[in-house]
C-alpha atoms as a printed R data frame, in Angstrom:
    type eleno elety resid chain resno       x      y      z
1   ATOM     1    CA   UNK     A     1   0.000  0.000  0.000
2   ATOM     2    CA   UNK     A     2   1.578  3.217 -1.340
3   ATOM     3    CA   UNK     A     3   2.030  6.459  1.361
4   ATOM     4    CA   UNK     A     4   1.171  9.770  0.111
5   ATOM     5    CA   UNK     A     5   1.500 13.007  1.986
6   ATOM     6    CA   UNK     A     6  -1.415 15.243  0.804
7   ATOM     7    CA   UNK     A     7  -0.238 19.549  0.076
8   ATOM     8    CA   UNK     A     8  -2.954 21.570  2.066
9   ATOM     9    CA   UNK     A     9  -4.425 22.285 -1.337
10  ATOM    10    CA   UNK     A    10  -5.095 18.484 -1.841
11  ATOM    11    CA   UNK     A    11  -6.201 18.183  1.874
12  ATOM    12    CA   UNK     A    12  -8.774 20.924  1.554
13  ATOM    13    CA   UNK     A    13 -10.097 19.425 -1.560
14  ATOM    14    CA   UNK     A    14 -11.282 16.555  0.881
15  ATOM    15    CA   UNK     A    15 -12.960 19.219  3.122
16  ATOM    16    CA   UNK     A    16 -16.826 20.592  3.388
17  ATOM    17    CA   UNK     A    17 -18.385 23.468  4.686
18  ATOM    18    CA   UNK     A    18 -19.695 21.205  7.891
19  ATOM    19    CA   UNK     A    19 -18.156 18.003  8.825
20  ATOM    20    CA   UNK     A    20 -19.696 15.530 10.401
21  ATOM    21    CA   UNK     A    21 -18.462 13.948 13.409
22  ATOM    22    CA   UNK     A    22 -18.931 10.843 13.202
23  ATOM    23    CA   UNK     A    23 -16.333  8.980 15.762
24  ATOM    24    CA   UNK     A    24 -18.555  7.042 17.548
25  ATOM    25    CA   UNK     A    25 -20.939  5.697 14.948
26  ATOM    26    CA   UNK     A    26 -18.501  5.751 11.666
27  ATOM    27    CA   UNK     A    27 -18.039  2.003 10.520
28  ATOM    28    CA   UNK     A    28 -14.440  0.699  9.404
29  ATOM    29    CA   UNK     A    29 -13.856  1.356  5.918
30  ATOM    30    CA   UNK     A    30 -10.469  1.007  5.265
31  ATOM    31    CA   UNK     A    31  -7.203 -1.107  6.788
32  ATOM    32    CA   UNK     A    32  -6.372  1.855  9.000
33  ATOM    33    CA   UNK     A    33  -2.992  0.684 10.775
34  ATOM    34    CA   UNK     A    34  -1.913 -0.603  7.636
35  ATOM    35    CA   UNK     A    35  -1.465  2.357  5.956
36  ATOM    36    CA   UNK     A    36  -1.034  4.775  9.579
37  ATOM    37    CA   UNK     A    37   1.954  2.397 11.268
38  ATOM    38    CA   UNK     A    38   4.543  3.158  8.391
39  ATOM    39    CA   UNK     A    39   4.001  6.462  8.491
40  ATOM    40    CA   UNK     A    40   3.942  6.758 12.566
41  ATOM    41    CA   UNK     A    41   7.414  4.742 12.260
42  ATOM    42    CA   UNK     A    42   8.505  6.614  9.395
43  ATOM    43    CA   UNK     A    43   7.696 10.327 11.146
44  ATOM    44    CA   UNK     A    44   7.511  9.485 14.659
45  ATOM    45    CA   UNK     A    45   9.651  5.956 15.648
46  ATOM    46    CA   UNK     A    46  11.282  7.956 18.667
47  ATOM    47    CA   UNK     A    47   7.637  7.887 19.911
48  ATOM    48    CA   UNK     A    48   7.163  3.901 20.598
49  ATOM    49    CA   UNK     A    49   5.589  4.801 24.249
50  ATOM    50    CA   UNK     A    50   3.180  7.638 22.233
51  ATOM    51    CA   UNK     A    51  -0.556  5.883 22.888
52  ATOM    52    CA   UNK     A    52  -1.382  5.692 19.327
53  ATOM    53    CA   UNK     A    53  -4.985  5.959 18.685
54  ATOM    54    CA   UNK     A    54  -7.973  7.400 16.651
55  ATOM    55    CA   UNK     A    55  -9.043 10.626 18.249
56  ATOM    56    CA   UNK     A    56 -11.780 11.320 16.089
57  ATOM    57    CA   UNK     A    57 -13.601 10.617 12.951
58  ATOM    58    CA   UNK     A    58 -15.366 12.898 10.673
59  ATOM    59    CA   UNK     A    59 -16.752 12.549  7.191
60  ATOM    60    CA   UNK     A    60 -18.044 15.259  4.933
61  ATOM    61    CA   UNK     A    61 -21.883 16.358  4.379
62  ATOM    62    CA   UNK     A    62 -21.831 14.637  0.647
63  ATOM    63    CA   UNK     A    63 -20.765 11.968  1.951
64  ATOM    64    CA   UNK     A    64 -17.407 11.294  0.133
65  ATOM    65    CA   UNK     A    65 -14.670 11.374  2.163
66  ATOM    66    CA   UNK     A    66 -13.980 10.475  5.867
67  ATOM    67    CA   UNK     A    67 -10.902 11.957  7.988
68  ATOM    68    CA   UNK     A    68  -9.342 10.045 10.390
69  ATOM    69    CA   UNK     A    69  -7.840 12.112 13.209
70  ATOM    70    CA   UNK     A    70  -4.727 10.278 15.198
71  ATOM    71    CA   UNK     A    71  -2.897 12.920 17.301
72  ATOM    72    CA   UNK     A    72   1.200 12.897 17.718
73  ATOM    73    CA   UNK     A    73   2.991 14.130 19.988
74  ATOM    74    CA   UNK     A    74   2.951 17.392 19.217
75  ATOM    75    CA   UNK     A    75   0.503 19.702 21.264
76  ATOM    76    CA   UNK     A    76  -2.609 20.031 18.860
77  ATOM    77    CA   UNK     A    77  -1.389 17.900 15.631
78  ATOM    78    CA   UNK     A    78  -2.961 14.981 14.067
79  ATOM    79    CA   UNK     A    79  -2.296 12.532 11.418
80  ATOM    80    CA   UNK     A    80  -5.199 12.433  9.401
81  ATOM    81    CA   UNK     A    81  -5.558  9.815  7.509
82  ATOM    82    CA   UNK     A    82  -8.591 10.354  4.709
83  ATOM    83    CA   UNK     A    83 -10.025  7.916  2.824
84  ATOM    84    CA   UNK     A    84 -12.791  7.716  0.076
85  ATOM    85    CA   UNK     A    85 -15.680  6.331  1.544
86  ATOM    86    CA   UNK     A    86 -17.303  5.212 -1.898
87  ATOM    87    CA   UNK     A    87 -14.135  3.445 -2.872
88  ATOM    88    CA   UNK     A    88 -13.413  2.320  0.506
89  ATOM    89    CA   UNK     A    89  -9.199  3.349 -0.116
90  ATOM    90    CA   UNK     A    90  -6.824  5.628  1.402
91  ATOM    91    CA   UNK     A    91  -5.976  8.499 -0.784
92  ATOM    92    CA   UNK     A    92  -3.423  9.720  1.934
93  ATOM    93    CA   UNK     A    93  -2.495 11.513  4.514
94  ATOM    94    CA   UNK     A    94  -1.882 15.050  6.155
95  ATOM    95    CA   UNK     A    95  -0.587 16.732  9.084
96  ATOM    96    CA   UNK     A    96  -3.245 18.660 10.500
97  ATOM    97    CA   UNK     A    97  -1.111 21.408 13.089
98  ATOM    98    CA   UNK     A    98  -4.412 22.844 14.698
99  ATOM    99    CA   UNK     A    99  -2.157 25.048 16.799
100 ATOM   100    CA   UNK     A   100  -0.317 26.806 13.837
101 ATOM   101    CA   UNK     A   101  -3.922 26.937 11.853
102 ATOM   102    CA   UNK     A   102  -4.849 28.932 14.322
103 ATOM   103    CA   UNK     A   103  -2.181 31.319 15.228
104 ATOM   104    CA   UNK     A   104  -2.121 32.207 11.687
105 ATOM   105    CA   UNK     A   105   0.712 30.067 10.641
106 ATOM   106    CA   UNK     A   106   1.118 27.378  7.980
């Protein structure tokens, strides 16, 4: 299974207006540790002791793609891993820096 780091450009392209929040209802779609554990060890394999989990889960109003939130250790970023719901694949994955969204930055 090929890895493919998403530009913001291609991330927001997965976005809508409202999404949906959907972690505790959203059905498994995709091999999700397949695809996230080569990147974690890739990005993050100092982090073995990091409890690696899915924070959250939301999918967009048309009902195309779902964005799977797993935060790093780094205060306020996630990996999010977004896949096509129709297709049920990954299409790849993005670093979502909340912090730096929303002091302006990146």
């Amino acid at each position: 299974m090929g890895r493919k780091l998403l530009t913001k450009e291609e991330y927001d392209e997965t976005l809508s207006p409202k999404m949906i929040n959907v972690t505790e209802t959203a059905d498994e779609i995709v091999d999700l540790w397949g695809y996230a554990d080569p990147v974690i060890e890739s990005e993050y394999h100092n982090c073995s002791a990091w409890d690696w989990k899915v924070n959250h889960i939301y999918e967009t109003q048309n009902g195309l793609y779902q964005h799977i939130g797993i935060a790093v250790p780094i205060d306020d970023t996630y990996l999010v891993v977004i896949a096509n719901i129709k297709e049920k694949e990954i299409i790849g994955h993005y670093i979502l820096d909340l912090g730096a969204l929303y002091r302006g930055g990146k």
